[in-house]
GUBA-42630 format. One record per residue (C-alpha): residue in three letters; y, x, z. Coordinates in steps of 0.25 Angstrom, whole numbers, plus 5000, padded with zeros to 4 digits. Layout:
! GUBA-42630
Ala,Y,X,Z
...
! end
This chain:
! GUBA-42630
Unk,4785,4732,4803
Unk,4794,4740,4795
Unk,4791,4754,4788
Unk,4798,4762,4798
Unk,4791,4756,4810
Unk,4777,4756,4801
Unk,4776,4770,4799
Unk,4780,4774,4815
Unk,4768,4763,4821
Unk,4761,4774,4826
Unk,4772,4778,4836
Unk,4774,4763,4842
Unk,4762,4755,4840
Unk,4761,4755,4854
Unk,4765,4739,4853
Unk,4760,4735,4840
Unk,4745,4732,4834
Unk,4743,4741,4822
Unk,4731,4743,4811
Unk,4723,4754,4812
Unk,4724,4757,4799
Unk,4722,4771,4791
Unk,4736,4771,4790
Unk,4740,4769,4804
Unk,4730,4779,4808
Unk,4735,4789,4797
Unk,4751,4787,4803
Unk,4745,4789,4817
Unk,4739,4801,4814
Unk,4750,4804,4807
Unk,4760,4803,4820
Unk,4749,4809,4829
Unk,4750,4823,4819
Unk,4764,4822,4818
Unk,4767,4820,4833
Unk,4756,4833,4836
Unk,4757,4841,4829
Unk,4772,4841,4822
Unk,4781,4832,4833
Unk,4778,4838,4847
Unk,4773,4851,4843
Unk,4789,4851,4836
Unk,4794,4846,4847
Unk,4787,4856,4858
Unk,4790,4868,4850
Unk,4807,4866,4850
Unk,4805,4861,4863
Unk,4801,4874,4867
Unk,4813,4881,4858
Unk,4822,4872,4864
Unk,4818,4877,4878
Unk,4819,4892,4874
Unk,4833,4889,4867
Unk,4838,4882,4880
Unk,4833,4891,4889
Unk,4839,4903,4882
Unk,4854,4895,4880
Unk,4852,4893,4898
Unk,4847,4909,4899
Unk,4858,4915,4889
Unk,4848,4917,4878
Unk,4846,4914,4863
Unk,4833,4908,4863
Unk,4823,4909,4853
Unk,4832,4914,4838
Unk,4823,4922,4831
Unk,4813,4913,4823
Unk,4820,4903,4814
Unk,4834,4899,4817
Unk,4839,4897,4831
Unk,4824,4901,4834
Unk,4819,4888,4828
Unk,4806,4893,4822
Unk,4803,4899,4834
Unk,4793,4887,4841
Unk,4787,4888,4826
Unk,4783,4903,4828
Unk,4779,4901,4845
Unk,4769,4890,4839
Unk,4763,4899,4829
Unk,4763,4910,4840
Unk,4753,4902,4848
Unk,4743,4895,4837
Unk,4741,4910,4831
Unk,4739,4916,4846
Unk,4725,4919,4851
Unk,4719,4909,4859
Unk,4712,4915,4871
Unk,4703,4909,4882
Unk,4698,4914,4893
Unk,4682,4916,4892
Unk,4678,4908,4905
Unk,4689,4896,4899
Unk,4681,4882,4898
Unk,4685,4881,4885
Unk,4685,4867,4880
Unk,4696,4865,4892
Unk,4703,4877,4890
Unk,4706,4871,4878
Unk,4708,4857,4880
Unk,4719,4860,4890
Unk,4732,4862,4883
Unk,4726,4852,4873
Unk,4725,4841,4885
Unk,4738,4844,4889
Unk,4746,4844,4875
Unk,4738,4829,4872
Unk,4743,4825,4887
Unk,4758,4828,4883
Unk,4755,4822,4868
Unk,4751,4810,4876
Unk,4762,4809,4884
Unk,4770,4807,4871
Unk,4761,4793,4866
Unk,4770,4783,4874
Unk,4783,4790,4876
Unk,4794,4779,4863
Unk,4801,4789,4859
Unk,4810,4777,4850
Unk,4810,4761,4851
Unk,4800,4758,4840
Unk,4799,4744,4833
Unk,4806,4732,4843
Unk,4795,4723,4850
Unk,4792,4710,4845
Unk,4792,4701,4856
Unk,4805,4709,4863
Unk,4813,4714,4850
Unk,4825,4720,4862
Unk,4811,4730,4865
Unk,4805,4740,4856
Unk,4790,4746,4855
Unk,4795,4759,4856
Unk,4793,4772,4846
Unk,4780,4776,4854
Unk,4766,4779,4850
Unk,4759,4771,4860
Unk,4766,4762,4872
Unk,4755,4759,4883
Unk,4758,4749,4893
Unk,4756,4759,4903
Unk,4762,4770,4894
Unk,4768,4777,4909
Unk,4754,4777,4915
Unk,4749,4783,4901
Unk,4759,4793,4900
Unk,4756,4798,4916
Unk,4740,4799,4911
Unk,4743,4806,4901
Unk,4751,4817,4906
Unk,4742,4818,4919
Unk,4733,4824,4909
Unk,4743,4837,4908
Unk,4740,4841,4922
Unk,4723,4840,4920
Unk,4725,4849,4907
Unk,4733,4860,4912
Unk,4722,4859,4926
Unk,4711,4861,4915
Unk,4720,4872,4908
Unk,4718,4880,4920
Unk,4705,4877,4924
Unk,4699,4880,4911
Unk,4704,4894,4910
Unk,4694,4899,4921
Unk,4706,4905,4927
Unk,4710,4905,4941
Unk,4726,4905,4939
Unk,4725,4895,4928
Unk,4718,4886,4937
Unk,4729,4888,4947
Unk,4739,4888,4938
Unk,4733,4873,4932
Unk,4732,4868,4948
Unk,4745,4872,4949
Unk,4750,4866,4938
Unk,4742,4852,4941
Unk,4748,4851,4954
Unk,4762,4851,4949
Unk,4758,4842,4937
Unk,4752,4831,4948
Unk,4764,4832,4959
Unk,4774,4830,4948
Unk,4768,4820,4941
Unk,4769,4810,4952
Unk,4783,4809,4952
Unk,4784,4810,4938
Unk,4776,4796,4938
Unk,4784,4793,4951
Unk,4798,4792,4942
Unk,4794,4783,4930
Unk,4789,4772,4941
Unk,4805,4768,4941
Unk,4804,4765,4926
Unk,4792,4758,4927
Unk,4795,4749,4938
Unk,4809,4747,4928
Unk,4801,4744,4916
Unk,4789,4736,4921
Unk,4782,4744,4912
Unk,4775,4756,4908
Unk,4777,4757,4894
Unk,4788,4766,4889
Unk,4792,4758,4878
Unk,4794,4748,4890
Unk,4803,4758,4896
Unk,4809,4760,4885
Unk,4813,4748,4881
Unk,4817,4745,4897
Unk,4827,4754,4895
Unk,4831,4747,4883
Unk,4837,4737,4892
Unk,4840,4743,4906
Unk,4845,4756,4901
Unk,4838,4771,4905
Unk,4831,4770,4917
Unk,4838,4783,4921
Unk,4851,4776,4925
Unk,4847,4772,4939
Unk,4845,4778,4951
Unk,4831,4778,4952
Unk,4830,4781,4937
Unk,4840,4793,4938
Unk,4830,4798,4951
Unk,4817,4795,4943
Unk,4822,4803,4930
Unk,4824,4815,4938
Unk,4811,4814,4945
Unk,4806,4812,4931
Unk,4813,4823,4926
Unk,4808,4834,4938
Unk,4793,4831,4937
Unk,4793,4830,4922
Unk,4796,4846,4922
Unk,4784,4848,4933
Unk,4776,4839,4924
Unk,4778,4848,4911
Unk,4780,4860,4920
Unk,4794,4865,4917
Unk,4803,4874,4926
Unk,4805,4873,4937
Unk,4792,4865,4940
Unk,4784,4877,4931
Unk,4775,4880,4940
Unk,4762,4880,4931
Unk,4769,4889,4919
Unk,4775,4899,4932
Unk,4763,4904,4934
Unk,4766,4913,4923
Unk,4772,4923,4931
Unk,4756,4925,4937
Unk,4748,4919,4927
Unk,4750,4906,4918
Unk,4745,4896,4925
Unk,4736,4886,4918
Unk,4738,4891,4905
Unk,4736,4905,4908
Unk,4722,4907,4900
Unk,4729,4900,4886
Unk,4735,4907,4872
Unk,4737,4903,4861
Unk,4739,4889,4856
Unk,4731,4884,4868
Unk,4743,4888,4877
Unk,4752,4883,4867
Unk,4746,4868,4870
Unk,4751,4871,4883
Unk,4764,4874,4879
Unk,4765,4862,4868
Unk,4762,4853,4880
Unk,4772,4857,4889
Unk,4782,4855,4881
Unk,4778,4841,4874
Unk,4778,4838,4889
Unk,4792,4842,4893
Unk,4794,4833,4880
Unk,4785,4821,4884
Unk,4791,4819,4898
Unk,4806,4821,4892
Unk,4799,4810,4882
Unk,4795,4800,4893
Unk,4807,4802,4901
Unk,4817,4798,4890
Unk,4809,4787,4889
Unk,4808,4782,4905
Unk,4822,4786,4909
Unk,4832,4788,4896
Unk,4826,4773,4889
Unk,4820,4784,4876
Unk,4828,4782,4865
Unk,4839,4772,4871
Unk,4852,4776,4873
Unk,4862,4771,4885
Unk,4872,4760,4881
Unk,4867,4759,4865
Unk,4855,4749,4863
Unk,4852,4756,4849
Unk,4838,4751,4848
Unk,4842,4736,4847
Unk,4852,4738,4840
Unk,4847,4743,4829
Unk,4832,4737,4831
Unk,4819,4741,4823
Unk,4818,4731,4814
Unk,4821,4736,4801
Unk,4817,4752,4797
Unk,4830,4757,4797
Unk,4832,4751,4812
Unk,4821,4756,4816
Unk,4822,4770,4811
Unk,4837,4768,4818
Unk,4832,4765,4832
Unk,4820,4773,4831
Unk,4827,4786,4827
Unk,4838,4785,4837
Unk,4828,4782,4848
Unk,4818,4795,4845
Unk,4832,4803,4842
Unk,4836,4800,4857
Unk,4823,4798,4864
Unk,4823,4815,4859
Unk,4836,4817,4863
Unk,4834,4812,4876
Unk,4819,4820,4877
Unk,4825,4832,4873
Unk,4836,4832,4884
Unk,4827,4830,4895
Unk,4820,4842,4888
Unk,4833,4850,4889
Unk,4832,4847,4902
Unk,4819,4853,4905
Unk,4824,4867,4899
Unk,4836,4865,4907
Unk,4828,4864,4918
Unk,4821,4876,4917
Unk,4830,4885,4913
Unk,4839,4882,4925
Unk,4828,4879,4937
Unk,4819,4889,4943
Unk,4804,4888,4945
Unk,4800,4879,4958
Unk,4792,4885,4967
Unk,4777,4878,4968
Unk,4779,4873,4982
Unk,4790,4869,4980
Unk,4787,4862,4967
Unk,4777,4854,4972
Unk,4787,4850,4986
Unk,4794,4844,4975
Unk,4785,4836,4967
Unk,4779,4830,4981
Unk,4790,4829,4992
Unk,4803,4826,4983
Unk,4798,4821,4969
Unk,4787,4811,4973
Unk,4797,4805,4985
Unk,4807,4803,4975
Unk,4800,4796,4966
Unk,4791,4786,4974
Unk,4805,4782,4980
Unk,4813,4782,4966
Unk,4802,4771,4964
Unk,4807,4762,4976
Unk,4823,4765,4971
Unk,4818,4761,4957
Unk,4814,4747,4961
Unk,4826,4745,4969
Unk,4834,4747,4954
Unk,4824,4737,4948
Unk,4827,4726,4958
Unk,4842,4728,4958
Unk,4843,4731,4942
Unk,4832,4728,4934
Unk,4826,4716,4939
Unk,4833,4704,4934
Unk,4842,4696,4942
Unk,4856,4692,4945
Unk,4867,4704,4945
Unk,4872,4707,4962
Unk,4884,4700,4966
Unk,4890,4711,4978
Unk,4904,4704,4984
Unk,4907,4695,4972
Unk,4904,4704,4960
Unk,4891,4706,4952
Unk,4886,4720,4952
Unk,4878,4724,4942
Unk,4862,4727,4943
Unk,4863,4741,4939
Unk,4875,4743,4949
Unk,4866,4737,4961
Unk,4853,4747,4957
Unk,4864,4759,4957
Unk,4869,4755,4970
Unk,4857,4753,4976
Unk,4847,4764,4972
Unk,4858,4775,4969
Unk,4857,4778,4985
Unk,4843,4775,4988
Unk,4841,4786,4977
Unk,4851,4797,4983
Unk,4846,4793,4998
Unk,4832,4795,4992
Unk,4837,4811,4987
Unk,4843,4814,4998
Unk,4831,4808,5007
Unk,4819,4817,4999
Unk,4827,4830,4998
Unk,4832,4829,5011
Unk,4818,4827,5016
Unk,4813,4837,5007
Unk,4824,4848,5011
Unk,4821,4846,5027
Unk,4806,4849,5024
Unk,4811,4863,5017
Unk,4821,4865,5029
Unk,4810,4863,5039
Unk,4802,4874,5030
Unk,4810,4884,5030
Unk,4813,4884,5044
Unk,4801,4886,5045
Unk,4798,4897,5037
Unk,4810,4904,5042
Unk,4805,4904,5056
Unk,4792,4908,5050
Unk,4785,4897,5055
Unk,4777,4886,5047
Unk,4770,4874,5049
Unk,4758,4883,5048
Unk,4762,4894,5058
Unk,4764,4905,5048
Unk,4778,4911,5040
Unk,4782,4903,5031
Unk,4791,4904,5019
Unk,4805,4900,5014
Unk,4803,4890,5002
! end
């Protein structure tokens, strides 16, 4: 193996059988410090200057300016602001939870991170045109993993509130568990596309998958299964408009009320390594990771030297982070241009649009796997061969449309009916109701 491949075993072992020696150990350990406490924590805290200096360019501001240039020290001095604040809890707190809390939640959004390639790593032995990808660990079932894991968020944050021995952090944290559940379930609802593409749960699998089909995301059922992707990531990491567990603040905080100090700052660090970890993970289902359209740069240059390898593995991470950080623009995008959903209606959405849309995304998606991915012949229509990805267009680009137009016209007769109702002041119950 060469010395460039060597020295990065830890972050793409996955495939490989490796001595534990003291020297593996000692560059494992070395990687796990780096990625905690210097890689993310980086990350996180220009994540959160990026936001301010969006949001200020959308609202005709400056943005932060006044510690360092261009405001650049100014995550530096919000993270000392917080280790040095006191750290107060409530008398009545349990406190091995009340602490254990952020902490679960920041190990859950770490975790997230373990099987996510963020480049192509060595190329595999028995399939050289296939690579093991730049990834610390690539579990067969890497997909179900990374749903395990994240489901943990939802049981931290209940346990947040709960431990504080306050009422409106309990409510604030059942609140925050409902939304977390509803839209998890079309969250998993739009990789099953990819997976039924792939044959496989593995990322690097989906990686390399793309490697030869192209993104996933040219399709119609692809383009549909990216934006449901897209919509319940923002519930899952609680960003606008879908912040209903951080909008309490105009009562109380919500489940976090009865933090300070670096404790309330865990929860921070682990929202935003979310917003990155889902960005991460969607890179990697629908934009093919650190591919690019048209240029197959991987086997081109290969990995089997270290200067190719440093090549190919340098491109990939530099466009997976491209990629990652433009689906992040598009998170402050969203928040500053959308308002805040109202609950009802938030939840309307997860259950009676997102989740219908999804379950039948799946059917269209095997459609497109029968006409263009499965192997076979290319159509022949009135004496000419039409291409396969031709026949998928034409085939599940109306089933997709008929399939919006069906949900939001059944959705949009449901409200009409409501507020008929309310405006005759009559409800199913018998009593006024309101406009929604």
């Amino acid at each position: 193996m060469n010395f460039a491949a060597e020295w990065t075993l830890p972050v793409m072992w996955a495939q490989q059988q490796v001595e534990l020696e003291w020297w593996t150990w000692l560059r494992w350990g070395l990687w796990l410090v780096l990625g905690f406490v210097g890689i993310f924590p980086g990350v996180v805290a220009y994540m959160v200057w990026a936001e301010r200096k969006v949001a200020a360019r959308f609202q005709d501001r400056i943005g932060p300016n006044r510690v360092g240039p261009l405001g650049l020290l100014q995550p530096i001095a919000d993270a000392i602001k917080l280790i040095t604040k006191e750290n107060i809890v409530p008398r009545a707190a349990d406190q091995v939870v009340h602490l254990m809390a952020p902490v679960l939640l920041l190990v859950s959004a770490f975790l997230v991170l373990a099987v996510v390639p963020f480049g192509f790593g060595t190329s595999q032995v028995d399939n050289p045109a296939h690579f093991n990808g730049f990834v610390p660990i690539d579990p067969p079932a890497g997909i179900l993993y990374l749903i395990a894991v994240a489901s943990v968020g939802a049981l931290a944050i209940f346990l947040a509130g709960w431990s504080s021995r306050n009422k409106y952090s309990l409510l604030g944290a059942m609140r925050a568990v409902a939304q977390l559940v509803s839209y998890e379930v079309p969250q998993v609802l739009s990789i099953i596309p990819v997976i039924l593409w792939t044959g496989s749960l593995s990322l690097v699998a989906i990686m390399n998958q793309q490697l030869d089909q192209g993104w996933f995301l040219w399709s119609p059922p692809g383009l549909l299964a990216f934006t449901l992707l897209m919509i319940a990531n923002l519930a899952e990491v609680n960003r606008t408009p879908f912040d209903l567990p951080e909008a309490e603040s105009e009562i109380i905080a919500g489940y976090h009320t009865e933090y300070s100090g670096m404790r309330f700052g865990l929860f921070f660090l682990a929202e935003y390594l979310s917003v990155f970890a889902v960005c991460a993970l969607t890179t990697v289902v629908f934009l093919g990771g650190g591919s690019l359209p048209f240029v197959d740069y991987p086997r081109l240059f290969g990995t089997e030297t270290n200067t190719a390898y440093l090549i190919t593995n340098g491109l990939a991470i530099g466009i997976t982070a491209a990629k990652i950080l433009f689906l992040v623009f598009v998170m402050f995008w969203v928040r500053a241009t959308l308002p805040r959903l109202r609950v009802d209606r938030l939840m309307n959405f997860a259950w009676k649009t997102m989740v219908p849309l999804s379950l039948a995304n799946v059917l269209i998606a095997a459609i497109w796997y029968e006409c263009v991915i499965r192997p076979g012949q290319p159509v022949q229509a009135l004496g000419f061969s039409l291409p396969k990805p031709v026949l998928g267009w034409l085939i599940t680009l109306p089933l997709v449309l008929a399939l919006l137009w069906l949900v939001f016209w059944i959705n949009r007769r449901e409200w009409n009916a409501e507020v008929k109702a309310a405006r005759t002041g009559l409800t199913r119950g018998g009593l006024p109701g309101i406009v929604r």
